[in-house]
N, C-alpha and C positions, 0 to 999 in steps of 0.2 A: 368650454365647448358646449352644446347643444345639450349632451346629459347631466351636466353641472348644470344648468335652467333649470331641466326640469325636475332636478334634486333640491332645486331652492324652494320647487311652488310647493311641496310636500309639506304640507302642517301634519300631518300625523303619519304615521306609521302603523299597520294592522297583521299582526303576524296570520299567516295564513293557517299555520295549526290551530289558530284560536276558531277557522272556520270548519277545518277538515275537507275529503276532497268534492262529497258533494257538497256541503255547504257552498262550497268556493265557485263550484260552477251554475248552482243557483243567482250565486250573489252576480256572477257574471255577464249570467244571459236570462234575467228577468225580466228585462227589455227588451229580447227578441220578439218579434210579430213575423207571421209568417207571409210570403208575398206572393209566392206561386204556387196555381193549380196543382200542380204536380208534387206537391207536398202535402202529403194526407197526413203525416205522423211527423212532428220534428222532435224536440227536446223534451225528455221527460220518461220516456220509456225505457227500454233494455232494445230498440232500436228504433232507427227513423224508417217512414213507411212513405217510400213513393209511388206515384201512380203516369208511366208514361207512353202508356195505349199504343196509337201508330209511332210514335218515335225513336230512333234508335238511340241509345243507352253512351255518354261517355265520362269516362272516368280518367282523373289526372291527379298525382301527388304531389309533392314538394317535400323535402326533410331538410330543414332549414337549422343548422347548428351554431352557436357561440364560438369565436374566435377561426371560423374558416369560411362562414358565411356574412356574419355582420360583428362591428367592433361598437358596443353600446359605449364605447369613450366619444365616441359621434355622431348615432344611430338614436334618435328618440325615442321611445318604447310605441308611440302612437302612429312614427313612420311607419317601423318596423311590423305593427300587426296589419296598416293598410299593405305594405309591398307584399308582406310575406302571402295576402290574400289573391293580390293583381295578377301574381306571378301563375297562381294556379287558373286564375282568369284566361290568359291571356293563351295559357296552353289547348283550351277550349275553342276562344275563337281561332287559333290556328288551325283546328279539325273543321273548321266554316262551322263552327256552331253555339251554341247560347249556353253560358254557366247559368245555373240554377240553382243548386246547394253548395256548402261544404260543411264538412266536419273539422275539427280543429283539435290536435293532442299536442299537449306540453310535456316539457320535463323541464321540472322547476329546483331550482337551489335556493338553499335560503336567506341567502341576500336579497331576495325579492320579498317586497309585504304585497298585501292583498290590493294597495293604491298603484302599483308598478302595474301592477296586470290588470288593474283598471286600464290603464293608458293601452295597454299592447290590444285587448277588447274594443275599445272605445274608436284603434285606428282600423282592426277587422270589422268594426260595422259599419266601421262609414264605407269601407270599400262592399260591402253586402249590399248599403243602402244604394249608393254612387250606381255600380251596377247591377240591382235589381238581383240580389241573390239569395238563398234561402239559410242562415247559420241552422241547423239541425243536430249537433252532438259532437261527440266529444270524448276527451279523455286527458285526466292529468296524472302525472307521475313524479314521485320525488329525482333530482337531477344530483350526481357527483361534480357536474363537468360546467355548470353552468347553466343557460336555456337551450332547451331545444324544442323549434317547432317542427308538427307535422302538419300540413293541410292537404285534405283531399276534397279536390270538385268534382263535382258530376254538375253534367251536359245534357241536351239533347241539340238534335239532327233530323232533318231528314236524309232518309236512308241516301236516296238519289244527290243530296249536297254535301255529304263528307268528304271531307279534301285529307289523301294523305300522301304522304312524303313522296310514294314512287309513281306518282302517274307522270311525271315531266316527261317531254315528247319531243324527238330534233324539231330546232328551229323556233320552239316556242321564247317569247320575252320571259325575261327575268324580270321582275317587278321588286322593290322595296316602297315602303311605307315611312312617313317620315324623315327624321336624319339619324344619322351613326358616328358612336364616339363619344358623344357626350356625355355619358352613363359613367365609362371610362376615365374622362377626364376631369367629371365628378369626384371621383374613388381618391384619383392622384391629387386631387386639393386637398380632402379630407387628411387623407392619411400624410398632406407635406404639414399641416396646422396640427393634428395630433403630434409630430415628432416636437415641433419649434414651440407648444402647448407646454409639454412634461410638467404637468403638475403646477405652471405657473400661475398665482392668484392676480385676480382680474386682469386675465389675459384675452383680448380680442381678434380673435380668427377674423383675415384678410378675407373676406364674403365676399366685398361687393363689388359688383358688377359681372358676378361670376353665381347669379340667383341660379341659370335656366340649370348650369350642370350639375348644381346642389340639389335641383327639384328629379334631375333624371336618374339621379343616382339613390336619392331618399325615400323619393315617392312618384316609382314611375307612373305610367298607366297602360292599361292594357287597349288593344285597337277596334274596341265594339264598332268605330266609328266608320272604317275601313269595309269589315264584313257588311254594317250594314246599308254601306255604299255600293259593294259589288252586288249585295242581294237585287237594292231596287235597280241595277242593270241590269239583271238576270247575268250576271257571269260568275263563272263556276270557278276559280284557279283548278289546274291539272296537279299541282303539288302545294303544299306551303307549310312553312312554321315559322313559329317566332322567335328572334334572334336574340337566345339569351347568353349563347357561349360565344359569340360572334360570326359576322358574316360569313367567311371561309369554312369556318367547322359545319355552318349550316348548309350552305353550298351544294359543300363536299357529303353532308348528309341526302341533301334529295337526288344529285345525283348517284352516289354509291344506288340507292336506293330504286333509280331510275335506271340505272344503266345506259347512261349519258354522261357526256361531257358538258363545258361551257364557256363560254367568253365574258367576262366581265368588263367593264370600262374604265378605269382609274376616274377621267372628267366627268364622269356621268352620276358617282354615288355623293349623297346629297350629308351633307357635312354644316351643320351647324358654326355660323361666326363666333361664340366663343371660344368651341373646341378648337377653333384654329388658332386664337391666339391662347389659349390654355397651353394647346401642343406647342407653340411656338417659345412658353416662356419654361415649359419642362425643358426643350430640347428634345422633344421627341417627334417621331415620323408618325404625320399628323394622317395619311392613308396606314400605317399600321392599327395607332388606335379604332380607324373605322372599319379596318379587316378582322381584326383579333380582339378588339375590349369587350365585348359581351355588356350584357344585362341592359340592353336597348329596349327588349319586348316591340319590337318594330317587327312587320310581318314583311317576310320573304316569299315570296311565288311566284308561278310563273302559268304565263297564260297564251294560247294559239296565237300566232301569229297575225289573224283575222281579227283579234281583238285589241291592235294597238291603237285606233283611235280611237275606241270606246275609252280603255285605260289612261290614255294620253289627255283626254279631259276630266279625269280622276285630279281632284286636287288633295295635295298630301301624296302623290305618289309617284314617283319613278322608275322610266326604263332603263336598267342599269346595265344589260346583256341580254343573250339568248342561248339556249339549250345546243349543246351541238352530241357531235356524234361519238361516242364515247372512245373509240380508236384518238380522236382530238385530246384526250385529256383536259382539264380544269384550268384555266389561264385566267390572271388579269392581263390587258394594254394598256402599258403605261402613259403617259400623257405624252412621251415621245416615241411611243409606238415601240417598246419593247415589250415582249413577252416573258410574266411573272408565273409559275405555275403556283397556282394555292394549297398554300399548306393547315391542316385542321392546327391553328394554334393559339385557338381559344383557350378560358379559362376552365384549369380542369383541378376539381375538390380536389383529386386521389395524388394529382402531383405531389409529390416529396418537397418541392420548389416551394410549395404554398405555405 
């Protein structure tokens, strides 16, 4: 599998006590440069000093654990430090606004040497580089349990374009970004080649043709591209966030939040050709995967109804429904015109199931 590679290209081994803990995060982030204004203080201090004058301030976390959030029998250490970065990215541009730092805390076991966390560094800076981000500090800890990461980003905004959950408004469009599912039907390959894997020597996991949902699920990316498409149209979304527990859970978050209802489309939400024949050779319900699989990081929002032909020459993005009125309750239309009400049944850590 993918961590057997990157187990072979290891010529050495470096026990991390041989560095200690600051040692280890010197050895780490010697090669941080800093990229934004707003970073007067990064690495090096007892803390980071920023500096963000008119801007409004935003902050996002991620706790990212061993064997409930990623299975390193699959997970490359250098995907794993790019996603685990994107993901806090991606919660920024859903507030309509720009990441700028983060901080980064481990908790490490000692099966790891000091070249493993090379690799999980090595995928956090490309996503710092990739999107223009500041690495500023830190924190590692001895682990019983395995890895565990923590990342916090900070943001900035202008005050007047932060977009949060409950502005949706009757009658506005539902918009998504991208397509959905394929994140999902990434996971279910992985984990069908880890069972049929079991320890077997020079064993070749059935990839190909199947690259896009191994990229959505390994190393997504987050939607800069999206924000800063709606920016130079000057449009503001009324709500939005990014779809990481899946479509319905988020939905059902801006409207709870709105105090609205809405209509969804079955034919309308935009589904990637793999995922459909992936779904087709599980046997699974190829609109559940794009309702319920999560970790798409595809932006969800919705925008006045006066701005559907702006949005409609938006490429990369769909009108998938519209805001109704909350006595309506939360419905998909099915492709034969029945009515599904949407249930939050995303992926959730705290289930017992998991």
């Amino acid at each position: 599998m993918l961590t057997q590679l990157n187990k072979m290209e290891e010529f050495k081994r470096t026990e991390i006590a041989s560095l200690g803990e600051f040692g280890l995060i010197d050895h780490l982030t010697k090669h941080v440069e800093v990229k934004n204004n707003s970073t007067l203080k990064g690495i090096g201090d007892d803390a980071a000093v920023l500096d963000y004058k008119e801007k409004q301030v935003l902050v996002t976390t991620d706790l990212l654990l061993e064997g409930i959030h990623f299975d390193l029998t699959y997970v490359p250490l250098k995907h794993l430090g790019y996603k685990s970065a994107v993901v806090n990215f991606s919660d920024i541009y859903a507030m309509n606004g720009q990441p700028k730092q983060i901080t980064v805390s481990l908790g490490i076991s000692k099966r790891f040497s000091v070249e493993d966390l090379e690799q999980l560094y090595a995928g956090i800076q490309l996503a710092c580089d990739v999107y223009h981000v500041d690495l500023i500090g830190g924190d590692t800890s001895a682990s019983l349990t395995g890895l565990a990461i923590s990342i916090t980003c900070i943001g900035e905004a202008n005050k007047e374009k932060i977009v949060y959950r409950n502005g949706a408004k009757e009658n506005d469009l539902i918009c998504v970004s991208g397509d959905l599912g394929a994140a999902y039907m990434g996971l279910q390959l992985l984990e069908r080649e880890k069972k049929v894997f079991a320890g077997e020597k020079n064993f070749q996991p059935a990839f190909e043709g199947r690259e896009y949902l191994l990229e959505r699920q390994l190393k997504p990316e987050a939607r800069k591209d999206i924000i800063k498409e709606l920016a130079k149209r000057n449009i503001v979304p009324t709500a939005m966030m990014d779809i990481s527990d899946g479509l319905s859970s988020e939905l059902l978050h801006i409207c709870k939040q709105s105090h609205t209802g809405c209509r969804i489309y079955e034919e309308r939400i935009p589904i990637d050709y793999q995922t459909a024949v992936m779904a087709e050779e599980f046997n699974m319900s190829l609109i559940t995967a794009a309702l319920n699989g999560g970790e798409d990081y595809e932006l969800l929002f919705t925008v006045p109804l006066a701005k559907h032909d702006d949005i409609s020459a938006l490429p990369g993005i769909r009108i998938i429904g519209h805001i109704t009125a909350p006595s309506l309750g939360a419905y998909m239309i099915t492709r034969d015109g029945a009515e599904i009400e949407l249930k939050a049944q995303g992926w959730n850590s705290l289930n017992e199931e998991n």
